[in-house]
N, C-alpha and C positions, 0 to 999 in steps of 0.2 A: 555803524562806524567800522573801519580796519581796524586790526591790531595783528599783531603778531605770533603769533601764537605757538609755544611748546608741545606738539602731538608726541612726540616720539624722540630720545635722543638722537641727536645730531644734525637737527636741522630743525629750524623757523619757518613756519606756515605764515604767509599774507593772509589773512580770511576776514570774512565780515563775521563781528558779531554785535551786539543788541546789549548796550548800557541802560542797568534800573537808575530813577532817581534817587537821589538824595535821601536817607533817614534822616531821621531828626539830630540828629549830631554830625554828620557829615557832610562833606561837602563835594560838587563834583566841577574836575577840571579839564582843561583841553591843556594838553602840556605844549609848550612851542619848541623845547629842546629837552633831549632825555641824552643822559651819558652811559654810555656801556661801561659796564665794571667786569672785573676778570669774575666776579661771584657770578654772575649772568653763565658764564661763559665757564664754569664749572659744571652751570646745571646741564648747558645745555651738552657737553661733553659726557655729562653722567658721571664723572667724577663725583658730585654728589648726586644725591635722588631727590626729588621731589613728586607730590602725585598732581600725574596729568590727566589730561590737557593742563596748560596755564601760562599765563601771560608773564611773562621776565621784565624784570624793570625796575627799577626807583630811584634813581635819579633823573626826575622832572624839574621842570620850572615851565610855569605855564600860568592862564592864567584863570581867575574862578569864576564857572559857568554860571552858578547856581547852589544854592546852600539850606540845609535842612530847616528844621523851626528854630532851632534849638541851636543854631549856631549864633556863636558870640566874635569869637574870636576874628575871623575873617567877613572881608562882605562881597559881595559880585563886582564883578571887575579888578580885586586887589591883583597881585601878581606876589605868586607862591612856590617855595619851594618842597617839595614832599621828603620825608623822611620814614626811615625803618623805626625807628625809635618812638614812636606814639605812648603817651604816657597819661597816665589816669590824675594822676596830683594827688592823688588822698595814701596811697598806696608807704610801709616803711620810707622804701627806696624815692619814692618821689619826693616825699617832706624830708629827708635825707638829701634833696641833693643828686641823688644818683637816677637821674631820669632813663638812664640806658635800659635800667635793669627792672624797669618796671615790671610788679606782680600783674597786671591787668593788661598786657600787654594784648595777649590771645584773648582776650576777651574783648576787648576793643576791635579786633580784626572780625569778629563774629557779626555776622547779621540775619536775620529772618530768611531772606532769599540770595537769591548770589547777584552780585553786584553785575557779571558777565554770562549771559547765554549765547550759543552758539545758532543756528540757523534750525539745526535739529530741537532746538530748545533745552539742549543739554548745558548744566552748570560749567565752566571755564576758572580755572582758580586764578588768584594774582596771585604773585610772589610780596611775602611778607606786607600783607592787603595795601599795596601801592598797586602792582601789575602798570607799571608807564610807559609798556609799546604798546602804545594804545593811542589813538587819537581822541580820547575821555576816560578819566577814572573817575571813580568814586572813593573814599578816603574820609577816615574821620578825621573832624577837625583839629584833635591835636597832634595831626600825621602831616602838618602843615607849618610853617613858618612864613611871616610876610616878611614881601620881599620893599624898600624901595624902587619905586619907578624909573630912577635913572640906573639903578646896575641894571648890565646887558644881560638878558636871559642867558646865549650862549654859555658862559660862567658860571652864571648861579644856578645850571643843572649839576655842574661838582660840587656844590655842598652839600647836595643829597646824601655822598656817602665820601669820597675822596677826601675831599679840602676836611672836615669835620671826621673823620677819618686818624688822617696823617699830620692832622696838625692838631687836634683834639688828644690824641695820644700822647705825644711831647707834652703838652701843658697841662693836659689834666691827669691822664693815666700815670704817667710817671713824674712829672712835675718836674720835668729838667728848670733847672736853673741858670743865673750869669755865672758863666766859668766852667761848668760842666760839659764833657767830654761826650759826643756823640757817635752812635756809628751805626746807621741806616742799611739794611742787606738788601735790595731789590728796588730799583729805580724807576717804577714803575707812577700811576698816578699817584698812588698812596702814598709811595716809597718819596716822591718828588715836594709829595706838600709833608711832609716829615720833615725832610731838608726843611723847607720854609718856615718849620715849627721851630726847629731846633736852632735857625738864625735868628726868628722872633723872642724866642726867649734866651738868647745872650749868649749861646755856649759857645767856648771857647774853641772848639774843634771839631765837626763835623765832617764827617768821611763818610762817604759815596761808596759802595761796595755792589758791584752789578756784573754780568758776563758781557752787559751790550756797550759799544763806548758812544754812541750814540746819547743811551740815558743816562750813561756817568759825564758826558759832556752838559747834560741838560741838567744835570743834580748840579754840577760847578757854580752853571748859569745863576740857581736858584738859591744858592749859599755853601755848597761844599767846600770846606776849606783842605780837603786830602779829596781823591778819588783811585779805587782798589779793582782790581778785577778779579772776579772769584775764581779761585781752583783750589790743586791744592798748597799751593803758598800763602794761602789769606793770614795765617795767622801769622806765619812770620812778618810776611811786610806791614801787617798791622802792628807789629808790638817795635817796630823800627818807627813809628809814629807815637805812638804809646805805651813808652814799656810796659808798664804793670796792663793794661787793660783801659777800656772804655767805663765812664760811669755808668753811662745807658745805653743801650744796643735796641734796637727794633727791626724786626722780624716782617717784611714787605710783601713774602714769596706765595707763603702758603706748601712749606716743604720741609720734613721732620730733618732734613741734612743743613739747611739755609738755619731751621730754628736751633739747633744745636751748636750750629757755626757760632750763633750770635751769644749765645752763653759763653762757649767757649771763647768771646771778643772781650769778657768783662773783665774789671778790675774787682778784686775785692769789695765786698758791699756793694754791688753795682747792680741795674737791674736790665733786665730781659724782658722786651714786649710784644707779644707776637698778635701780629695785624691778620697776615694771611692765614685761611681757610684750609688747615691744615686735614687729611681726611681721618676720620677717627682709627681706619684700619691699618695707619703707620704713627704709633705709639713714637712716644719723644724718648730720647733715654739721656736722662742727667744724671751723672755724678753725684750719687748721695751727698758726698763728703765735701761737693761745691756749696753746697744749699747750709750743711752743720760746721764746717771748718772755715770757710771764706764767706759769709753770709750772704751768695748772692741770691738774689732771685728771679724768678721766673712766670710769671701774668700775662693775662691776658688785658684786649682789650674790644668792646663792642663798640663800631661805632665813635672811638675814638670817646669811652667813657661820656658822650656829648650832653651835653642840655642844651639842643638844638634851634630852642629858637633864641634864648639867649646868643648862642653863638654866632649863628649866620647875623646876627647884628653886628653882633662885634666884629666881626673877619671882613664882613660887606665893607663897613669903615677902614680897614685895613687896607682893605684894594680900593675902595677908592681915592687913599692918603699913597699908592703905590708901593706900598709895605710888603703886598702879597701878591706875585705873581699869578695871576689865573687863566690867562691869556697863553702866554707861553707855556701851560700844560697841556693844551688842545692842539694837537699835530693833524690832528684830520675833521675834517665839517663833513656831511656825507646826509644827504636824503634818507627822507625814511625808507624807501622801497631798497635801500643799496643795506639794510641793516647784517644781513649774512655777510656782507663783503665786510662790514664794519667787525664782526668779531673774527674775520680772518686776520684783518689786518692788526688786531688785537694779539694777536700772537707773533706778531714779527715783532723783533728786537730792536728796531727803530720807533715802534710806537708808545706816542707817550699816555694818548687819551683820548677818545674818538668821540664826540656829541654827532647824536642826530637832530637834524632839521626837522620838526615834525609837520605834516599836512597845513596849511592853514585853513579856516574854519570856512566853508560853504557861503 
């Protein structure tokens, strides 16, 4: 099979390589759409590191080839959406509730042999044991959520990480409320189903804050009731909108200046949630005295805190009741072989979200 593959920062290799079968708890798929996320497209700039070779990817939706003994959960033929979040269930955090943060996470991604050889017969890693430029993964089965037949694959490759993301943040992570006071800094896919989060759960005001007006025109579209453009007046024309501050501010960019920005957007007791992949060697720097004098705070979020397959059920019914725009997040359709043009064009400030087409099956 092709896949894509990470040799070297700064570029994506086409090349064949060689999918093992199924273990006993896994399962394996032929994705038909995979979305590019800006995390892809950190590794492959080297802003972060990962060890190479290895295949980028995880947001698929595709459908399943073939499945180990030992799988329950899904059966051949279903139509699946892959996730980062794979979760044990016996684990604190999982009888808790908090399936993001699974203990057994890395242990689930573990297997006897490697799921990818290359030609030489050398191991290939996946990213976060999805790897979806791939025309076949392999994937345990609770790295999987079924999907309904009638939602459009196109789509339901952003609940892989975006929609469950950005809209997972708002309701779970922070649990905005009706009346509560929003303000979204990066307008991006994440930044966009943020918006859609924070108009599904009621809040009163939700403000758009972007450099591109493009994505603050597309934030409007998907529920922004203000839209800001960043420099350096953000905070005054924000507090011309809300004097005292934001209840809840989210963090879209993945940038110690955008995550600071979004602190300094709150209101007392308000909180701070940063989505983007900020890199460990540009420390945040807060205000002691915001955190002990004004109670705000400052969290993260993995994932959009998700319990992933709960949720793509619940979001799938969303869009399909027209609740949740998913449709208008995707600015570009693009073949697999075009995948390098797809993270160029991931950088321009008109784009909102790029799904690839993937191969169809022999």
């Amino acid at each position: 099979m092709r896949a894509a593959v990470l040799n070297r920062v700064g570029a994506l290799d086409i090349e064949t390589l060689h999918v093992d079968e199924p273990g006993p708890n896994e399962v394996r798929i032929r994705p038909h759409h995979v979305g590019l996320c800006h995390s892809d497209l950190h590794y492959i700039d080297g802003t972060h590191q990962t060890d190479l070779p290895e295949v980028l990817g995880h947001e698929a939706a595709g459908v399943v080839e073939s499945i180990g003994e030992n799988v329950s959960r899904v059966s051949v033929g279903d139509h699946v959406v892959t996730s980062l979040t794979m979760f044990c269930g016996t684990c604190m955090y999982c009888v808790t509730g908090r399936l993001s943060l699974c203990e057994e996470r890395a242990r689930l991604r573990q297997r006897p042999r490697p799921s990818l050889v290359n030609d030489a017969g050398e191991a290939v890693g996946v990213m976060g044991g999805v790897g979806a430029f791939a025309e076949m993964l392999v994937i345990h089965e609770n790295g999987v959520a079924r999907l309904d037949r009638e939602l459009p694959l196109p789509v339901a490759a952003l609940f892989g990480c975006a929609v469950l993301t950005g809209v997972g943040a708002v309701v779970r992570s922070a649990d905005v409320r009706v009346g509560d006071t929003v303000a979204v800094i990066g307008c991006g896919g994440i930044g966009l189903a943020a918006v859609q989060g924070a108009r599904l759960a009621g809040a009163s005001r939700i403000i758009a804050i972007d450099l591109a007006e493009a994505k603050l025109r597309a934030a409007a579209r998907f529920g922004a009731t203000d839209i800001l453009t960043s420099g350096s007046a953000l905070q005054d024309e924000l507090r011309k909108l809300v004097p005292n501050g934001v209840d809840f501010s989210f963090e879209a960019v993945g940038r110690r200046e955008t995550v600071e920005a979004a602190m300094q957007a709150l209101a007392p007791g308000g909180t701070c949630t940063v989505l983007g992949m900020v890199p460990d060697s540009t420390p945040i720097q807060v205000p002691a005295s915001q955190l002990y004098f004004t109670e705000k705070r400052l969290q993260g979020a993995f994932i959009g805190s998700s319990r992933f397959v709960v949720d793509v059920a619940q979001l799938s019914a969303l869009y399909g009741q027209r609740r949740l725009d998913l449709d208008g997040m995707i600015s570009h359709r693009l073949a697999f072989d075009e995948i390098q043009r797809g993270f160029e064009l991931l950088k321009h400030p008109d784009t909102l979200r790029v799904v690839l087409d993937m191969p169809a099956a022999d």
